[in-house]
C-alpha positions as CSV (number, residue, x, y, z in Angstrom):
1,X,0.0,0.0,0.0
2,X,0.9,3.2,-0.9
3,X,2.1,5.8,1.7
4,X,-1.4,8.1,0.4
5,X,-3.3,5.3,0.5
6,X,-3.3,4.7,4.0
7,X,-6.4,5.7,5.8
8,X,-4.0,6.9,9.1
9,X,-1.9,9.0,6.3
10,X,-5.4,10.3,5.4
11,X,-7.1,11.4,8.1
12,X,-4.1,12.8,9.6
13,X,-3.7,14.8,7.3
14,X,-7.3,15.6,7.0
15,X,-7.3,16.8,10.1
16,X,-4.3,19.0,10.2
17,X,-5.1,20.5,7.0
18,X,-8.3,21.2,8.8
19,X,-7.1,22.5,12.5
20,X,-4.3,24.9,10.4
21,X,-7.7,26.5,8.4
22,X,-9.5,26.9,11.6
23,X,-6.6,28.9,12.9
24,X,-5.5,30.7,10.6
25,X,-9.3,32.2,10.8
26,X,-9.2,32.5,14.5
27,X,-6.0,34.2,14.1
28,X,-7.5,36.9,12.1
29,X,-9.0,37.9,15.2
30,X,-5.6,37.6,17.5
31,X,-5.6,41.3,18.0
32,X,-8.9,40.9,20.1
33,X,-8.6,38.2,22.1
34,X,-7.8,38.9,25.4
35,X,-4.5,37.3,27.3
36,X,-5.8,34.1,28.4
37,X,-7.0,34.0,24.8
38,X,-3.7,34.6,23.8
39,X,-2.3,32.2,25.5
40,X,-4.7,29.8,24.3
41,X,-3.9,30.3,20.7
42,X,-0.2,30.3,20.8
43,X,-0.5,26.7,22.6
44,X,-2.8,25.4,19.9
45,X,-0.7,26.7,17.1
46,X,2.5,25.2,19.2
47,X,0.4,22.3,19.3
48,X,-0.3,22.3,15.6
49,X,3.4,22.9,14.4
50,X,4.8,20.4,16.4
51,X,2.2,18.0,14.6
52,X,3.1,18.9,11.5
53,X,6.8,18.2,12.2
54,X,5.5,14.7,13.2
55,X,3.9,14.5,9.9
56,X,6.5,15.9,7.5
57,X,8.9,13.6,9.2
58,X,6.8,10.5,8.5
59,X,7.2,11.7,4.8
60,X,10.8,12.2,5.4
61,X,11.5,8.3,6.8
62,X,9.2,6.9,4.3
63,X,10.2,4.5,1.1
64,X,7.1,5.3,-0.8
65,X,8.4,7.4,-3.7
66,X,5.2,9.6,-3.8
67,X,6.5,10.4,0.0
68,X,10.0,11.2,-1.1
69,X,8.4,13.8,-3.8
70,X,6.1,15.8,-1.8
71,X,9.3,15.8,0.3
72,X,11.2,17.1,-2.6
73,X,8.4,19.3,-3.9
74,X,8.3,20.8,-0.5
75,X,11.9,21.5,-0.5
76,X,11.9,23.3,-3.8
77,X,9.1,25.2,-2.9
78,X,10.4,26.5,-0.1
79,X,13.8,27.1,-1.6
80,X,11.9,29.8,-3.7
81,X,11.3,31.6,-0.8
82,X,15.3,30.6,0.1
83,X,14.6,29.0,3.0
84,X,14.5,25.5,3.6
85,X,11.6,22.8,5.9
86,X,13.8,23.7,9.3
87,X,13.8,27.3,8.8
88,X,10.5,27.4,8.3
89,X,9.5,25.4,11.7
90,X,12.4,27.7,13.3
91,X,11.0,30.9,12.2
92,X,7.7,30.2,13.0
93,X,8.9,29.5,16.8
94,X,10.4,32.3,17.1
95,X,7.5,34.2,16.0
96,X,5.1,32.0,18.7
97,X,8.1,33.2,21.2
98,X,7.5,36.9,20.0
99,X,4.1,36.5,20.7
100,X,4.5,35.3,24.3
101,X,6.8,38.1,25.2
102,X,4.5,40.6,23.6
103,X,2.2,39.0,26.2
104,X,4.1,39.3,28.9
105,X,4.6,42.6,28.0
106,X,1.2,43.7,28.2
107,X,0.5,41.7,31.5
């Protein structure tokens, strides 16, 4: 079986696709919320990139070839914007960290 085929691969995915939507909509709204809000969101979206860490990594360690070329697709994507999958993850922690401290800042 394919590594797309499975219904784990699937429905992960389904579902991350899905919480990442519902946050970025939520987020629109970040400016609003109040600190414990804040707080809230940060932890999902820490939640949520740490997730899809797990799931690029799966992707990474996989044999199926339709696994190695999203890998590679993602890569060259990303090299567009010259920078590559861990530069991505790293940037957007340091832009959760920003966000607590702005927090703290306000507290």
């Amino acid at each position: 079986m394919g590594f797309f085929e499975s219904e784990i691969v699937q429905s992960e995915a389904k579902t991350l696709f899905d919480d990442y939507q519902s946050l970025t909509r939520l987020g629109g709204n970040y400016g609003k919320f109040d600190r414990e809000g804040k707080v809230l969101f940060i932890e999902q979206m820490e939640a949520m990139m740490e997730r899809y860490r797990v799931f690029m990594k799966r992707f990474e360690l996989s044999d199926d070839f339709m696994a190695k070329l999203t890998v590679e697709q993602m890569n060259t994507q990303l090299s567009q914007f010259g920078i590559t999958p861990q530069q991505m993850f790293d940037q957007m922690h340091k832009t959760l960290e920003r966000m607590k401290q702005d927090i703290d800042k306000q507290s």
